[in-house]
N, C-alpha and C positions, 0 to 999 in steps of 0.2 A: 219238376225238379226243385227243390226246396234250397234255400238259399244258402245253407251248409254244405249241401253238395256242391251245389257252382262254383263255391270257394274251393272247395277240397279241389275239383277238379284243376280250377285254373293256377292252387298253389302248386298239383305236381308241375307246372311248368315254370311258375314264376312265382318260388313262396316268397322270394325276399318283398316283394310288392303287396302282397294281402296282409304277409304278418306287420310290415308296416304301416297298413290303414288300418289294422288291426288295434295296434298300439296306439294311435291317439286317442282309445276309449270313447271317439265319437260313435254316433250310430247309425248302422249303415244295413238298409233294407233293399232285397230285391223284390220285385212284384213283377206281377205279367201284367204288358201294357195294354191287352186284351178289357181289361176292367180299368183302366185308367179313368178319371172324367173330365181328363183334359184334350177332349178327341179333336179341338183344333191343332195339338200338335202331332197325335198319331194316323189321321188321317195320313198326314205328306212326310212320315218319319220312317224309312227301310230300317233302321239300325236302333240299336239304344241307346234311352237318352236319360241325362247324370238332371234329379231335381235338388239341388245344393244350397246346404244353410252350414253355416257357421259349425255346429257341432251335430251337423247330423243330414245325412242325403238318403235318396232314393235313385236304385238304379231298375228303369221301366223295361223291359225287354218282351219276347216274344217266345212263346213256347216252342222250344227246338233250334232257336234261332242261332246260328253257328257263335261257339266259344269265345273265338278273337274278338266278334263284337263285345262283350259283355265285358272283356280284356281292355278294349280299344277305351270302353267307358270308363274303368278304374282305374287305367292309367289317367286319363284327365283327373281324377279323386284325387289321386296320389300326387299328383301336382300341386293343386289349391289344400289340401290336406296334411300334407307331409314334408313337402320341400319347400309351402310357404311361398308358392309363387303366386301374384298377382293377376286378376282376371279385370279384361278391359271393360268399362261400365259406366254404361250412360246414366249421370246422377236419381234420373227420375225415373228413367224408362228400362234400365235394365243392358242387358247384352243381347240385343237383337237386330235383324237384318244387316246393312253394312258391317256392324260392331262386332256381329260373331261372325260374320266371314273373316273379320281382321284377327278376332280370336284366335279361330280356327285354322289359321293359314299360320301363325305364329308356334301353336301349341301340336300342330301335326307335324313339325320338322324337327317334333325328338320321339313322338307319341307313335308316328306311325313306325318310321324304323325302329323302335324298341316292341311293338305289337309285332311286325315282319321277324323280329330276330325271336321271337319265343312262339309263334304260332306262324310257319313257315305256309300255312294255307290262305296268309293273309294277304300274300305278296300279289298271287292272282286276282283277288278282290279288287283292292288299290288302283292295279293297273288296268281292270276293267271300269271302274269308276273315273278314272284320269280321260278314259275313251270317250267314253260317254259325255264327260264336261268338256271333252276339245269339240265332239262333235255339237254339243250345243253351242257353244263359243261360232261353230261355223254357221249353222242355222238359224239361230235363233236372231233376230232384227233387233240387237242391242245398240245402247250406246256405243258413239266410240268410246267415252271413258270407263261405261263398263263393259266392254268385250276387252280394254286393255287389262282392266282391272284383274277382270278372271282370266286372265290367259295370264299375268304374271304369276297368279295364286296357282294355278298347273304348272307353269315354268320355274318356280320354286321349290315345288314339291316333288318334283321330277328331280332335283338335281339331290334331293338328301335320300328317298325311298328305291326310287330305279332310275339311276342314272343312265344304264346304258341298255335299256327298253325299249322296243319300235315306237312304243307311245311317247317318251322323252325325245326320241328323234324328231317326231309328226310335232309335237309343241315347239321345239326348236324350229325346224320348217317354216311351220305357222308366223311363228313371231319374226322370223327373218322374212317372210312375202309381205308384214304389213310394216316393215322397217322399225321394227320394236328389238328387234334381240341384243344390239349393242346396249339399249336403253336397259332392257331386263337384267342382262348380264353383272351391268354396272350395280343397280339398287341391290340385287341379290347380293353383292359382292360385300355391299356396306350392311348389309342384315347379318350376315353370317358370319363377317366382323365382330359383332356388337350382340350376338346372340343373348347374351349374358344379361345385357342393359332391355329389359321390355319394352319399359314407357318409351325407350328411346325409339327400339324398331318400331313399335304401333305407331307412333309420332309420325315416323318416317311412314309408312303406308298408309295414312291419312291425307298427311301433305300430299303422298303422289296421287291419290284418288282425289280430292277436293281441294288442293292446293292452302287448306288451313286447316286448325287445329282449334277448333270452340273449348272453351274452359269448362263447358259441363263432361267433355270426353275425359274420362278418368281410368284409375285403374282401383278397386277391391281387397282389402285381402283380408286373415283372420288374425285377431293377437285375442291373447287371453284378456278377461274385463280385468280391471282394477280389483285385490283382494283377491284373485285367483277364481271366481263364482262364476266358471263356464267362460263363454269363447263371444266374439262378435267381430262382422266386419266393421273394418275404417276404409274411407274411401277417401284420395286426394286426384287434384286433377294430373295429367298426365307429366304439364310441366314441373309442379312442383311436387311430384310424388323422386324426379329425379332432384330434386333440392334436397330432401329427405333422408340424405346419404342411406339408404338402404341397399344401393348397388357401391360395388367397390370399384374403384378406377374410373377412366376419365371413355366416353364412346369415343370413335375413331371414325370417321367418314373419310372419304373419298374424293380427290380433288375436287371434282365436278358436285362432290355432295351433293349429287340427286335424291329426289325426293326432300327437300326439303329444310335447306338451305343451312348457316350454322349450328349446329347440333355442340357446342361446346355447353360446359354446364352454365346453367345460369345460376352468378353465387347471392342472389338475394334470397332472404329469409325466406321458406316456406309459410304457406298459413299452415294451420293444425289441420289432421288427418277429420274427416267429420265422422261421426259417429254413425253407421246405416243401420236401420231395422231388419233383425234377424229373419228372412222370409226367404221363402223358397224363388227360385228364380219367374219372372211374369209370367201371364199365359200367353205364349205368342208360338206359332209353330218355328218362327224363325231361330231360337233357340236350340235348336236337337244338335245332336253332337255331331252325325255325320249322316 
């Protein structure tokens, strides 16, 4: 299927989404990820995955491979491309491991329920992937800070996707046998608060994972160059990207502000956004989208 089809298709369901990545005249290619030659990340990649630059991406997929994913994918587009939202990015290294789990636990509690509400086949996918990550959460001989880790990234995505699923039951369960679900409740509580603020939630899921916040964690996004001559990310680190006043209002935490102590802005100057080289994202399979 050629990649005017894929769009035709997915606009009978959701044109307002294509005709708007349509309109920032960036350029936007599908390929079968079949021919890819980046086979360290489609060896361990089910799904498709978004290669993103400033005015121009690729979206890798698989021949046949059901419509929602390739949906799932241009909704993340549509995010960094349209609405101007921010992606978290480690100065050198990119968004990988840790860094996209925190992505992707942020950017799937509006991504997935908007892919569930226009392709209604997706909702069984989800809930059979949520299975599968509580059942490795059981098995698999992790950390305690990463089995807490990923059991809260399920316990949050359970509460915006299917909330009231036997698999959002079994992660509730879960977290209440290991005396976590007051704990999950609470951070969730100050995320969904603050949805609005990024840096601030990533901030906060960092602190809960490694109890700090290194200055090279940042966040990405695109402004046009100077002179109007095409597009380029800037990058600031997480604290001073919320100095930047780019977000409006003040975050709100929760008495106990768990995760990561006073969250009020900090009114010192920012430094200046830094300039990134327009490149596709690393080669790391930790990257893919889902």
């Amino acid at each position: 299927m050629n990649p005017a089809e894929l769009l035709e298709l997915i606009s009978r369901r959701a044109d307002h989404i294509t005709s708007a990545v349509a309109a920032t005249g960036n350029k936007l290619d599908f390929r079968d990820k079949e021919f890819c030659p980046r086979m360290d990340i489609i060896e361990d990649c089910g799904g498709a995955f978004l290669d993103l630059a400033a005015d121009r991406a690729t979206i890798w997929h698989a021949t046949g491979q059901p419509l929602h994913h390739i949906f799932h994918v241009l909704l993340h587009l549509h995010r960094y491309w349209v609405e101007g939202v921010p992606q978290l990015w480690h100065k050198k290294h990119g968004c990988t491991g840790m860094l996209f789990d925190f992505e992707s636990t942020y950017e799937h509690l509006v991504i997935i329920p908007a892919e569930i509400a226009h392709f209604r086949e997706a909702y069984s996918y989800w809930v059979g992937f949520a299975e599968e990550k509580l059942y490795q959460c059981q098995e698999q001989a992790l950390s305690p800070a990463h089995f807490k880790t990923q059991l809260f990234q399920l316990f949050l995505l359970t509460q915006t996707a299917f909330a009231r699923s036997q698999v959002s039951d079994s992660i509730s369960e879960e977290a209440e046998k290991h005396g976590l679900k007051d704990e999950f409740s609470e951070l969730a509580s100050v995320i969904f608060k603050n949805y609005q603020h990024k840096a601030f939630v990533l901030e906060s899921l960092c602190q809960y994972r490694t109890g700090c916040v290194p200055e090279y964690l940042g966040l990405r996004w695109i402004e046009q160059k100077k002179g109007g001559d095409g597009k380029q990310f800037f990058w600031a680190s997480l604290r001073d990207y919320q100095r930047l006043g780019k977000q409006s209002g003040e975050p709100v935490s929760n008495d106990a502000e768990r995760g990561g102590g006073n969250y009020r802005k900090n009114q010192m100057k920012p430094r200046q956004p830094t300039k990134l080289a327009d490149v596709s994202t690393p080669r790391t399979r930790s990257e893919r989208v889902f």
